[in-house]
PQR file with spaces between the fields and no chain letter, atoms N, CA, C, O and H, PARSE charges and radii, in Angstrom:
ATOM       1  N    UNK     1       0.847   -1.167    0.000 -0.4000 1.5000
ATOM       2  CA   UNK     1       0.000    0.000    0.000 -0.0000 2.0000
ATOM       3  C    UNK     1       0.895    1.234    0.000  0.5500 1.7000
ATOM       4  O    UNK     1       1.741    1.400    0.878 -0.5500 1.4000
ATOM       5  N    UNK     2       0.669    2.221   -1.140 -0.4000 1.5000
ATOM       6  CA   UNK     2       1.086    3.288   -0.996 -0.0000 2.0000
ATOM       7  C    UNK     2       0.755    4.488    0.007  0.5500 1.7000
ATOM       8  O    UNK     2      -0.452    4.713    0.100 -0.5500 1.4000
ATOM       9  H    UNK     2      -0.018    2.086   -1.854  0.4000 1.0000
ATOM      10  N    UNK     3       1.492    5.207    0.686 -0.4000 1.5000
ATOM      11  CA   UNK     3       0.566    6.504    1.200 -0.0000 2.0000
ATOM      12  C    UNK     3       0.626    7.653   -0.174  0.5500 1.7000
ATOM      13  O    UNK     3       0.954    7.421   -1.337 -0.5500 1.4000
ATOM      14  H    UNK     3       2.472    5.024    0.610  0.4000 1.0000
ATOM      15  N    UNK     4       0.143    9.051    0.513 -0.4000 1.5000
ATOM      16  CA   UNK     4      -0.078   10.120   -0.296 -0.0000 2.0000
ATOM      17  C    UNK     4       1.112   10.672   -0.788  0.5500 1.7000
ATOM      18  O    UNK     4       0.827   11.654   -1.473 -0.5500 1.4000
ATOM      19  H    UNK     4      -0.123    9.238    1.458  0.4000 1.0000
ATOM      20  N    UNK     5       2.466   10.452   -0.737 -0.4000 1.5000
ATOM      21  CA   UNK     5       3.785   10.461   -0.927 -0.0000 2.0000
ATOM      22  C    UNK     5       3.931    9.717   -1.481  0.5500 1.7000
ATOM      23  O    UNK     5       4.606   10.232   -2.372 -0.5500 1.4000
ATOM      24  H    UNK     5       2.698    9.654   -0.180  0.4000 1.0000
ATOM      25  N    UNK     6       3.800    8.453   -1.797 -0.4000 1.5000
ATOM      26  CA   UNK     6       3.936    7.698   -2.868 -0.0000 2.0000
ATOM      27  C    UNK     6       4.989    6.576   -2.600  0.5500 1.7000
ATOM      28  O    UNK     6       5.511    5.898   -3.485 -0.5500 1.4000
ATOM      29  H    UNK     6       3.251    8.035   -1.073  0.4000 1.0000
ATOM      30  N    UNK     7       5.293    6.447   -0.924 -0.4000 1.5000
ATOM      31  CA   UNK     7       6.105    5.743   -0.046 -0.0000 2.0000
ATOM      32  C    UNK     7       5.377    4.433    0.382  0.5500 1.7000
ATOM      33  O    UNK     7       4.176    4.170    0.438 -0.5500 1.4000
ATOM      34  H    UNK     7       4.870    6.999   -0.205  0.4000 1.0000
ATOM      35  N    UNK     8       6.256    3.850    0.608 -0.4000 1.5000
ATOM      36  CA   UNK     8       5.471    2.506    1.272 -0.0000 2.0000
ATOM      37  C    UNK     8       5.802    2.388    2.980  0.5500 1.7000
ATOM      38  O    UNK     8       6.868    3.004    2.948 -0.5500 1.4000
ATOM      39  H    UNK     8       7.231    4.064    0.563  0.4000 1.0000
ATOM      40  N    UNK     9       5.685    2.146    3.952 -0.4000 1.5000
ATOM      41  CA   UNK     9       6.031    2.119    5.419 -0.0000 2.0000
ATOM      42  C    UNK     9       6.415    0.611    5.115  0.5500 1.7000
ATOM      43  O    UNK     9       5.613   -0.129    4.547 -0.5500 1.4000
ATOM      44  H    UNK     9       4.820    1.646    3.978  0.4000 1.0000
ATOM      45  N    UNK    10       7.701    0.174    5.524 -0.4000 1.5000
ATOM      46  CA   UNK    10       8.141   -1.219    5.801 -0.0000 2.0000
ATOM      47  C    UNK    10       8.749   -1.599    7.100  0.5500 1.7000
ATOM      48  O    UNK    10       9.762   -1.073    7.561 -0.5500 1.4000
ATOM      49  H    UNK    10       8.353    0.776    5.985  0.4000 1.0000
ATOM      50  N    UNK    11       7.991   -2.645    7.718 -0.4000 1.5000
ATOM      51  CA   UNK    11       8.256   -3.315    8.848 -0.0000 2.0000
ATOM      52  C    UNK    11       9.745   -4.070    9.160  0.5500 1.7000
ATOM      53  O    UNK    11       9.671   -5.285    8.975 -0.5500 1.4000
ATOM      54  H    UNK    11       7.168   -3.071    7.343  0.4000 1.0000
ATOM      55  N    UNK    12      11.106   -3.588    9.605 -0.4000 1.5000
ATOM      56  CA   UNK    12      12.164   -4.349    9.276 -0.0000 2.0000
ATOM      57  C    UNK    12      12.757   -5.177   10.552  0.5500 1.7000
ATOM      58  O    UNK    12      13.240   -4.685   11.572 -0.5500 1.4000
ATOM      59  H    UNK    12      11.166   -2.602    9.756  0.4000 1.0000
ATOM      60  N    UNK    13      12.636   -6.216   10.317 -0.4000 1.5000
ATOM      61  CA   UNK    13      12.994   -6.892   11.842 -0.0000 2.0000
ATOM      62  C    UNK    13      14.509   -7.253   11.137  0.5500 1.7000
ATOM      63  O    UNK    13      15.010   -7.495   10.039 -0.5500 1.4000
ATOM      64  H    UNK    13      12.243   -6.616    9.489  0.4000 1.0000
ATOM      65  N    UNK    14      15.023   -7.046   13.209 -0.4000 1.5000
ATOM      66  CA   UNK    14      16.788   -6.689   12.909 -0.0000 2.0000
ATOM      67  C    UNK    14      17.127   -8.268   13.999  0.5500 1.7000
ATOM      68  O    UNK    14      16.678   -8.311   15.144 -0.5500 1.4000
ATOM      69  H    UNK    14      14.616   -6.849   14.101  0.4000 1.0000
ATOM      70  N    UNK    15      17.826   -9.257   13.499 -0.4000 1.5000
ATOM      71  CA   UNK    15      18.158  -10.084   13.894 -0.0000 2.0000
ATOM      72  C    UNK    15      19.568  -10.268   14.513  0.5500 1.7000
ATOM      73  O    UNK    15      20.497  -10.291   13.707 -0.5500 1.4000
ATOM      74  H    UNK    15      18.191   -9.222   12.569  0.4000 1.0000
ATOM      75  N    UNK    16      19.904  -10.423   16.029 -0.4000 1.5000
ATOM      76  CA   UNK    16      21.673  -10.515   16.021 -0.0000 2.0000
ATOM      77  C    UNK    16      21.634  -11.745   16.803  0.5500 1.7000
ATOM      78  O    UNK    16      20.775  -12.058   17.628 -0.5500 1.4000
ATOM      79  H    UNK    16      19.148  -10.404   16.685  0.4000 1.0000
ATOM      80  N    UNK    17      22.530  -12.319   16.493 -0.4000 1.5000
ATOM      81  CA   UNK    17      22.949  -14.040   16.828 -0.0000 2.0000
ATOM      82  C    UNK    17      24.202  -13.455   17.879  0.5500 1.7000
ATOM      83  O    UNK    17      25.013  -12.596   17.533 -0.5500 1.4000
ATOM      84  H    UNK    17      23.227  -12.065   15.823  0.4000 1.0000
ATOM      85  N    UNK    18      24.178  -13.963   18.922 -0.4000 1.5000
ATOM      86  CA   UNK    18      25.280  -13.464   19.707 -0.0000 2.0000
ATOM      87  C    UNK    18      25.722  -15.457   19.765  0.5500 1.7000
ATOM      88  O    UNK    18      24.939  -16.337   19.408 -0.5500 1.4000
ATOM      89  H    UNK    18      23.519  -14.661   19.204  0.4000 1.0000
ATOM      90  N    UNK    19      27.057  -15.674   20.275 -0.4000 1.5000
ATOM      91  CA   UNK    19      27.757  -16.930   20.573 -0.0000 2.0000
ATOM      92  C    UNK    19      28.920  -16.834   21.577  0.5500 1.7000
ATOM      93  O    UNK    19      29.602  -15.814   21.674 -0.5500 1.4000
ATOM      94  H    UNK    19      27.693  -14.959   20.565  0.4000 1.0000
ATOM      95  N    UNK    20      29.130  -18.005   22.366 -0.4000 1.5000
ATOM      96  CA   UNK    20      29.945  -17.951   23.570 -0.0000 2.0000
ATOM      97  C    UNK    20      29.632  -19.194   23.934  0.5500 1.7000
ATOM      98  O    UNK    20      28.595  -19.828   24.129 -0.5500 1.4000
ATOM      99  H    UNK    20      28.576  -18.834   22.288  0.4000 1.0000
ATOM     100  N    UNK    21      31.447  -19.502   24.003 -0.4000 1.5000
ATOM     101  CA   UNK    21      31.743  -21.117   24.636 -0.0000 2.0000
ATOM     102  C    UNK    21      32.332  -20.777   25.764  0.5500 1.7000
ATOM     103  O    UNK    21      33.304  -20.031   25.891 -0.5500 1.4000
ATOM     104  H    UNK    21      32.289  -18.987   23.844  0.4000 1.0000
ATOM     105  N    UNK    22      31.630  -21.430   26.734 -0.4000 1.5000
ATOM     106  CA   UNK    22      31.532  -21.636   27.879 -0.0000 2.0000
ATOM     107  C    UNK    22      32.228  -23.234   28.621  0.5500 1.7000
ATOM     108  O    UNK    22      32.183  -24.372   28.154 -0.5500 1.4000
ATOM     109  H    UNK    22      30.841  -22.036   26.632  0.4000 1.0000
ATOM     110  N    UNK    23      32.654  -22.888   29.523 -0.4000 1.5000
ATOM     111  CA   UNK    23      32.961  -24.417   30.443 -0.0000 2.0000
ATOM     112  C    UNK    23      32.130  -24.546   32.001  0.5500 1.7000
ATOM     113  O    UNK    23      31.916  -23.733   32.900 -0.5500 1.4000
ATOM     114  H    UNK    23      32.691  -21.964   29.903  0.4000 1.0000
ATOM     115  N    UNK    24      31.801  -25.982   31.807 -0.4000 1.5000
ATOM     116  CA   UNK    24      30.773  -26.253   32.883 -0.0000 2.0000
ATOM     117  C    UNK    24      31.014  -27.676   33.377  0.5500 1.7000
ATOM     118  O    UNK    24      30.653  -28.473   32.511 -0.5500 1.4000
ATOM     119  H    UNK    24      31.975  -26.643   31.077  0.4000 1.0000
ATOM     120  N    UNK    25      31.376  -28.122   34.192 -0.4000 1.5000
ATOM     121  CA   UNK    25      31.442  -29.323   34.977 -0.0000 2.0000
ATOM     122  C    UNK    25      30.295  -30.155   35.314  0.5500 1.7000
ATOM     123  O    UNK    25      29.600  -29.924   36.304 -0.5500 1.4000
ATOM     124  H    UNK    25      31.669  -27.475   34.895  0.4000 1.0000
ATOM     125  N    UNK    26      30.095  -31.074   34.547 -0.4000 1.5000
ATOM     126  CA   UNK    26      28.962  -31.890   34.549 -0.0000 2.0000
ATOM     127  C    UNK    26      29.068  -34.026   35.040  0.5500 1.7000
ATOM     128  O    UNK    26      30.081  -34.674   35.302 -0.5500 1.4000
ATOM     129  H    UNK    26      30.659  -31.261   33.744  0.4000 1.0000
ATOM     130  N    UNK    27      28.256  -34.294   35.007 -0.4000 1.5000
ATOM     131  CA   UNK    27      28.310  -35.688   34.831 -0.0000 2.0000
ATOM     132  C    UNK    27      27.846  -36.288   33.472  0.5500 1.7000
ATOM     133  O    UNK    27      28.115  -37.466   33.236 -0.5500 1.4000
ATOM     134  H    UNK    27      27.433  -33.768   34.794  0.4000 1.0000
ATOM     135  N    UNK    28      27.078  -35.447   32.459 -0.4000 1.5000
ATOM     136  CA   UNK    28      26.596  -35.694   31.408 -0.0000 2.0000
ATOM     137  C    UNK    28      26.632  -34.548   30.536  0.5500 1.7000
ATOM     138  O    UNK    28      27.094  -33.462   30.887 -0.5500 1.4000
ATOM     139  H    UNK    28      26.859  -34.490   32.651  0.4000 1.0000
ATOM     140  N    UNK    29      26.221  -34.750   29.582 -0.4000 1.5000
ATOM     141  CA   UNK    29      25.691  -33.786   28.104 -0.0000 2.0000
ATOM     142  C    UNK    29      24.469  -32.927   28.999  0.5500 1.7000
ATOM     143  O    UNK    29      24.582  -31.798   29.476 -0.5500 1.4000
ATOM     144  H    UNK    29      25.846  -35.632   29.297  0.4000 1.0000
ATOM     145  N    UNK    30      23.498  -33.670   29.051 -0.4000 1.5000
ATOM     146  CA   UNK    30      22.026  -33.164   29.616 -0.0000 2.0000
ATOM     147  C    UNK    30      22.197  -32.323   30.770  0.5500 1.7000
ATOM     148  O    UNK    30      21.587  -31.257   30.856 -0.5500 1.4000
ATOM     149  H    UNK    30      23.406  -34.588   28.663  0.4000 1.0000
ATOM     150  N    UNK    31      23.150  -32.812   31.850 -0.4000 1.5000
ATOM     151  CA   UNK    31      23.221  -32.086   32.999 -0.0000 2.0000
ATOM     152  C    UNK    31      23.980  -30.420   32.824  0.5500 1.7000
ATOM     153  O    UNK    31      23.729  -29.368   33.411 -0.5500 1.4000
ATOM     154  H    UNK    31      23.645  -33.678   31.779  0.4000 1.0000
ATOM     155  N    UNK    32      25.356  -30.882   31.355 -0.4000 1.5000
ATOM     156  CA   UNK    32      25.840  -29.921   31.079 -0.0000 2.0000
ATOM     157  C    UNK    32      24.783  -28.525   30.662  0.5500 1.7000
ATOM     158  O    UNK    32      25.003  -27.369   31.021 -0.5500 1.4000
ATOM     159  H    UNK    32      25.560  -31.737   30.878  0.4000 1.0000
ATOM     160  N    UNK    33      23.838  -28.896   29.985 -0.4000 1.5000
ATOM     161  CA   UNK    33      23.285  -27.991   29.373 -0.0000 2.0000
ATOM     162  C    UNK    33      22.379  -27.259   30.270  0.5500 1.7000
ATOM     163  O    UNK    33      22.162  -26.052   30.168 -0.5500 1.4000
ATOM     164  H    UNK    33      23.659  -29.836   29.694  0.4000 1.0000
ATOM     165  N    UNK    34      21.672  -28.314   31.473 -0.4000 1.5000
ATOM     166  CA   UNK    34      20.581  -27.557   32.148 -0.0000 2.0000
ATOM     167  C    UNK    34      21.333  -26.470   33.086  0.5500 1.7000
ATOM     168  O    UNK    34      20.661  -25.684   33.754 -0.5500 1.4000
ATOM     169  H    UNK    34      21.849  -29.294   31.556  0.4000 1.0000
ATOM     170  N    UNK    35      22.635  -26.451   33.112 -0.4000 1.5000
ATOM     171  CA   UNK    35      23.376  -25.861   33.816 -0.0000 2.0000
ATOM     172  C    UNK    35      23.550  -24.629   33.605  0.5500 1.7000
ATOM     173  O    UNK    35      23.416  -23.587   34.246 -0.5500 1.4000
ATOM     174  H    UNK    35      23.181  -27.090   32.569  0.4000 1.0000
ATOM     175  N    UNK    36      24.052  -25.100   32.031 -0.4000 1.5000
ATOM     176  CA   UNK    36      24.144  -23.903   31.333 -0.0000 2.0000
ATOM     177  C    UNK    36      22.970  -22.504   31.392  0.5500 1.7000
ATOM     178  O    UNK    36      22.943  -21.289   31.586 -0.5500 1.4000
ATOM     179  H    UNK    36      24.161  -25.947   31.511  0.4000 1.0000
ATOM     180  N    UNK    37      22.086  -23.662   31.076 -0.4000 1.5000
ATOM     181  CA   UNK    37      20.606  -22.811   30.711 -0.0000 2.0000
ATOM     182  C    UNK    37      20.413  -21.911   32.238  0.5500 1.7000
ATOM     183  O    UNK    37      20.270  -20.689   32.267 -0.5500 1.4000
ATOM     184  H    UNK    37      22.108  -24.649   30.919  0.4000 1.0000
ATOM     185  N    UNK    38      20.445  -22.826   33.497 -0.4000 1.5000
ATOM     186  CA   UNK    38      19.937  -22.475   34.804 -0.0000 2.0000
ATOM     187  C    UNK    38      21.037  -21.118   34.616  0.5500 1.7000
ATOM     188  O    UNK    38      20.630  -19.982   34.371 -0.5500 1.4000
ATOM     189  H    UNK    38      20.561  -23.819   33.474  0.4000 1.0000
ATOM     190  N    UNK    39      22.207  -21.406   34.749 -0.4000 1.5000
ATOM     191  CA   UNK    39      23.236  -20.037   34.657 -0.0000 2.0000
ATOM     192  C    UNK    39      22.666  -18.618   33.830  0.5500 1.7000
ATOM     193  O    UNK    39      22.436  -17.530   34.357 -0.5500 1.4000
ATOM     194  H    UNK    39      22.537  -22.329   34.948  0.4000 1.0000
ATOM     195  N    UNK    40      22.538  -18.922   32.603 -0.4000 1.5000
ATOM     196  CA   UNK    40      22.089  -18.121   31.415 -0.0000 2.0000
ATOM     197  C    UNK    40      20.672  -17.276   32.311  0.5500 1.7000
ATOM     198  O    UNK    40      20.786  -16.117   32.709 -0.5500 1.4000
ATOM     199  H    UNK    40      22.725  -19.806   32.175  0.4000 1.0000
ATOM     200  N    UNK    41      19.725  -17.891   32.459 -0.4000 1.5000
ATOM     201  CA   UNK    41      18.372  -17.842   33.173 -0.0000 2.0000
ATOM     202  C    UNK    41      18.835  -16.288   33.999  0.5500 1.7000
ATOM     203  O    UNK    41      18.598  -15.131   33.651 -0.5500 1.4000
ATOM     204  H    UNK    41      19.632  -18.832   32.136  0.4000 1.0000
ATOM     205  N    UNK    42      19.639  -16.864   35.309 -0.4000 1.5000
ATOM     206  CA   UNK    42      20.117  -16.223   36.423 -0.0000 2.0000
ATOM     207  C    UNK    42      20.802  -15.063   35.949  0.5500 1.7000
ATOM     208  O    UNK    42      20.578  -14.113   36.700 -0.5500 1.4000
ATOM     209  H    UNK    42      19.832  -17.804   35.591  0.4000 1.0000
ATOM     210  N    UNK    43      21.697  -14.716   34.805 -0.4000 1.5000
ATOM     211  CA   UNK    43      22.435  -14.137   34.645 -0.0000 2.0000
ATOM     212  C    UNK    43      23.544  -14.039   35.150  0.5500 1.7000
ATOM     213  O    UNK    43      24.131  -12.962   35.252 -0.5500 1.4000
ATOM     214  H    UNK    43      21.879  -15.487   34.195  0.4000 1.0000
ATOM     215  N    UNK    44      24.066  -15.301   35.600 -0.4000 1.5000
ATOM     216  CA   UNK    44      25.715  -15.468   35.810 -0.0000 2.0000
ATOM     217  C    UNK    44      26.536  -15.923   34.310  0.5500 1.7000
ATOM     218  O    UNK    44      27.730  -16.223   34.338 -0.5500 1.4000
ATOM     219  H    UNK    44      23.589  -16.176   35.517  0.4000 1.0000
ATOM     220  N    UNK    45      25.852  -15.928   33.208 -0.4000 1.5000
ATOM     221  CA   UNK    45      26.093  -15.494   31.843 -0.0000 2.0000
ATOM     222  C    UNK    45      25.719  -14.567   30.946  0.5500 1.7000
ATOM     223  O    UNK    45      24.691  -14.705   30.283 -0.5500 1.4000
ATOM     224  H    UNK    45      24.882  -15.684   33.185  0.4000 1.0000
ATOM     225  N    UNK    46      26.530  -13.506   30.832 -0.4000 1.5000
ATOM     226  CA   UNK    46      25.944  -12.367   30.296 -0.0000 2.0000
ATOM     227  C    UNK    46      26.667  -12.292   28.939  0.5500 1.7000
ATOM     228  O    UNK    46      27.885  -12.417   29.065 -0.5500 1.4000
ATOM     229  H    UNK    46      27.365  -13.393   31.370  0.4000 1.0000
ATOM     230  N    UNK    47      26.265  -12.130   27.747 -0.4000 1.5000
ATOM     231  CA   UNK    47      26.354  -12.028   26.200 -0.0000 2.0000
ATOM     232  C    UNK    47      26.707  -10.912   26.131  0.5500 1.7000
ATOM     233  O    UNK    47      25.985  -10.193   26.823 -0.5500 1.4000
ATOM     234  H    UNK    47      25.275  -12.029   27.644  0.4000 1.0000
ATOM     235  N    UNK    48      27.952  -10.065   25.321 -0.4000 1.5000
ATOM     236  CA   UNK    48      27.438   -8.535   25.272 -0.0000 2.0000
ATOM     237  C    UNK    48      27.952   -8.538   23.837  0.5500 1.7000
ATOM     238  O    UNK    48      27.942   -9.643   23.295 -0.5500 1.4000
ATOM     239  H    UNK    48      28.538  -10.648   24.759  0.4000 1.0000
ATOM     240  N    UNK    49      28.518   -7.235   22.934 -0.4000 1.5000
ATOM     241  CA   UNK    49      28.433   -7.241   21.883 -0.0000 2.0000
ATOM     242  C    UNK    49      29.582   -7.465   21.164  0.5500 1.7000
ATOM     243  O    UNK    49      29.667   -7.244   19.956 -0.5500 1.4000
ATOM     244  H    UNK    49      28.527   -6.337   23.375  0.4000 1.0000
ATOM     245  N    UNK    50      30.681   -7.996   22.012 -0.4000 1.5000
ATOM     246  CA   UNK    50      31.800   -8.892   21.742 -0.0000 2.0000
ATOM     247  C    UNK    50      31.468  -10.114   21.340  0.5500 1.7000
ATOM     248  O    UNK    50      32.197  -10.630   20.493 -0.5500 1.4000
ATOM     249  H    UNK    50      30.612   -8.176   22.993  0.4000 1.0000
ATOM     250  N    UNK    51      30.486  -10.749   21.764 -0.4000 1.5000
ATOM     251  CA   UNK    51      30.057  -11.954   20.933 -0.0000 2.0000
ATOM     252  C    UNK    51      29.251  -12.213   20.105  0.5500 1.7000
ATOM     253  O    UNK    51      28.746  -13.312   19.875 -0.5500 1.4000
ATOM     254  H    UNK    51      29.894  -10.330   22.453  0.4000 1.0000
ATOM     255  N    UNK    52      29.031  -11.032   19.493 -0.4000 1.5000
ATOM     256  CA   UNK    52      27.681  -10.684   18.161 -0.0000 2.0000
ATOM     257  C    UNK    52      28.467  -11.601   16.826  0.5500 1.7000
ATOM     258  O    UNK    52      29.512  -11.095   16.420 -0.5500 1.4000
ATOM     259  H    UNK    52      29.441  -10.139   19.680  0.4000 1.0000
ATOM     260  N    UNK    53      28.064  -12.751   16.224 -0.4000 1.5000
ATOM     261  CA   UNK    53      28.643  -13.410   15.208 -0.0000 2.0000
ATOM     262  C    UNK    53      27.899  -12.807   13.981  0.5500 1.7000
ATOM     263  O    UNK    53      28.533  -12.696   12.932 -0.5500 1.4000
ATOM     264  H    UNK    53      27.215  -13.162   16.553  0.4000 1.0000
ATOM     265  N    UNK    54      26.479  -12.371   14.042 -0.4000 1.5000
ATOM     266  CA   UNK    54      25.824  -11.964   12.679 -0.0000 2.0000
ATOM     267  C    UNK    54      24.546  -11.399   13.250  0.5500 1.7000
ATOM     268  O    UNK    54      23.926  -11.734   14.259 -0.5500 1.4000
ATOM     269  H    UNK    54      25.964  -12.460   14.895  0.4000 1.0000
ATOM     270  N    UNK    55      24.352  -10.642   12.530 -0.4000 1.5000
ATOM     271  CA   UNK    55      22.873   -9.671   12.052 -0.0000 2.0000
ATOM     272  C    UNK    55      22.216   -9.417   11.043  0.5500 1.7000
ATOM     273  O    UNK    55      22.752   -8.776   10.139 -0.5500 1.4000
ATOM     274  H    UNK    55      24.856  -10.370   11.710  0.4000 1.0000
ATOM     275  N    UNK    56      20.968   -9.826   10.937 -0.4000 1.5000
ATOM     276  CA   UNK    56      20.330   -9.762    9.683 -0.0000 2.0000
ATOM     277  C    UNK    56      19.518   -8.849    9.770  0.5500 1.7000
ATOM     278  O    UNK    56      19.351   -8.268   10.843 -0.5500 1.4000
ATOM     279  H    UNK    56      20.532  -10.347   11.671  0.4000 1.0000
ATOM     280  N    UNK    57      18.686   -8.452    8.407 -0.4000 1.5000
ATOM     281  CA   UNK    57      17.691   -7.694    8.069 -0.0000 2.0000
ATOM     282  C    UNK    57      16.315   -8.410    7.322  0.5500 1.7000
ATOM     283  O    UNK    57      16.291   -8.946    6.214 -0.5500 1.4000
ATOM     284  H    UNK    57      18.821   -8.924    7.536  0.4000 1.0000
ATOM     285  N    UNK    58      15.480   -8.287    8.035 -0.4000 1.5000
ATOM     286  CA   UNK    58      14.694   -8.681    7.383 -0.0000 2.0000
ATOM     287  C    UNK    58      13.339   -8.059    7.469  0.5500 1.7000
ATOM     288  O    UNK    58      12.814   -7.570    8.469 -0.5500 1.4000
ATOM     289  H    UNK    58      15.499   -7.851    8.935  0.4000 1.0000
ATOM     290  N    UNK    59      12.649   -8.197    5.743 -0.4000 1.5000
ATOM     291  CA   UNK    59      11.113   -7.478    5.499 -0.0000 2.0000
ATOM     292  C    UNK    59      10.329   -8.035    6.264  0.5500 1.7000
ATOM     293  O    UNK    59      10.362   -9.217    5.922 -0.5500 1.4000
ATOM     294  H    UNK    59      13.074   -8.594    4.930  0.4000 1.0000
ATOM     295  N    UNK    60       9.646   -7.926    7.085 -0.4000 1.5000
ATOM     296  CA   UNK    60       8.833   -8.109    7.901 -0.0000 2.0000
ATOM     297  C    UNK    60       7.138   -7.648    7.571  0.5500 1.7000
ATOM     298  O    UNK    60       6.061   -8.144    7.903 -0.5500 1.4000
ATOM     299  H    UNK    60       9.620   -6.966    7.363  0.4000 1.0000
ATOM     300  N    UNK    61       7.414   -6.804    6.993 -0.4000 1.5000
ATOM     301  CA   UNK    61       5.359   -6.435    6.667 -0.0000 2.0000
ATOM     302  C    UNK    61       5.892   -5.004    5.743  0.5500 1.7000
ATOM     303  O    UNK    61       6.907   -4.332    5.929 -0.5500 1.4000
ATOM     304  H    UNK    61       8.289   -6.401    6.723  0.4000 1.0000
ATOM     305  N    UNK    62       5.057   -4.869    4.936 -0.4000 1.5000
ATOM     306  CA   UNK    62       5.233   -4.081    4.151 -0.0000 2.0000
ATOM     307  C    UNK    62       3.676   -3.127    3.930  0.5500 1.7000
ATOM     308  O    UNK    62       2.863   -3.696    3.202 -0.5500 1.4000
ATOM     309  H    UNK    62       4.233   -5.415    4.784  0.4000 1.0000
ATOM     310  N    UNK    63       3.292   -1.919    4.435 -0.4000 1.5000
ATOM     311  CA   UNK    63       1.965   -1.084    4.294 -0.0000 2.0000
ATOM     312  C    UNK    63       2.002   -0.185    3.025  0.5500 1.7000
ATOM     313  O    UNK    63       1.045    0.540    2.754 -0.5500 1.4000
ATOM     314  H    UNK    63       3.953   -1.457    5.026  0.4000 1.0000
């Protein structure tokens, strides 16, 4: 849809993948991860923009 300008309004969703290897002392795979997750949860793992691997753009809705 055009407006009276002859513009379109586009919806742009901004995607960033952040990544970080971590070490965690486990008895298993499964235990490793809920650990992880419980940590992550709590915020005794914090992501910042040192670990941004990629960002996308994407059309999202177009008026």
């Amino acid at each position: 849809m055009k407006s009276d300008t002859g513009l379109k309004t586009y919806q742009i969703e901004i995607v960033e993948t952040m990544s970080a290897i971590i070490e965690i002392k486990a008895e298993d795979d499964s235990s490793a991860i809920i650990q992880a997750q419980e940590k992550y949860r709590h915020e005794d793992i914090e992501l910042n923009y040192d670990d941004l691997v990629d960002t996308k753009f994407n059309i999202f809705d177009v008026k």
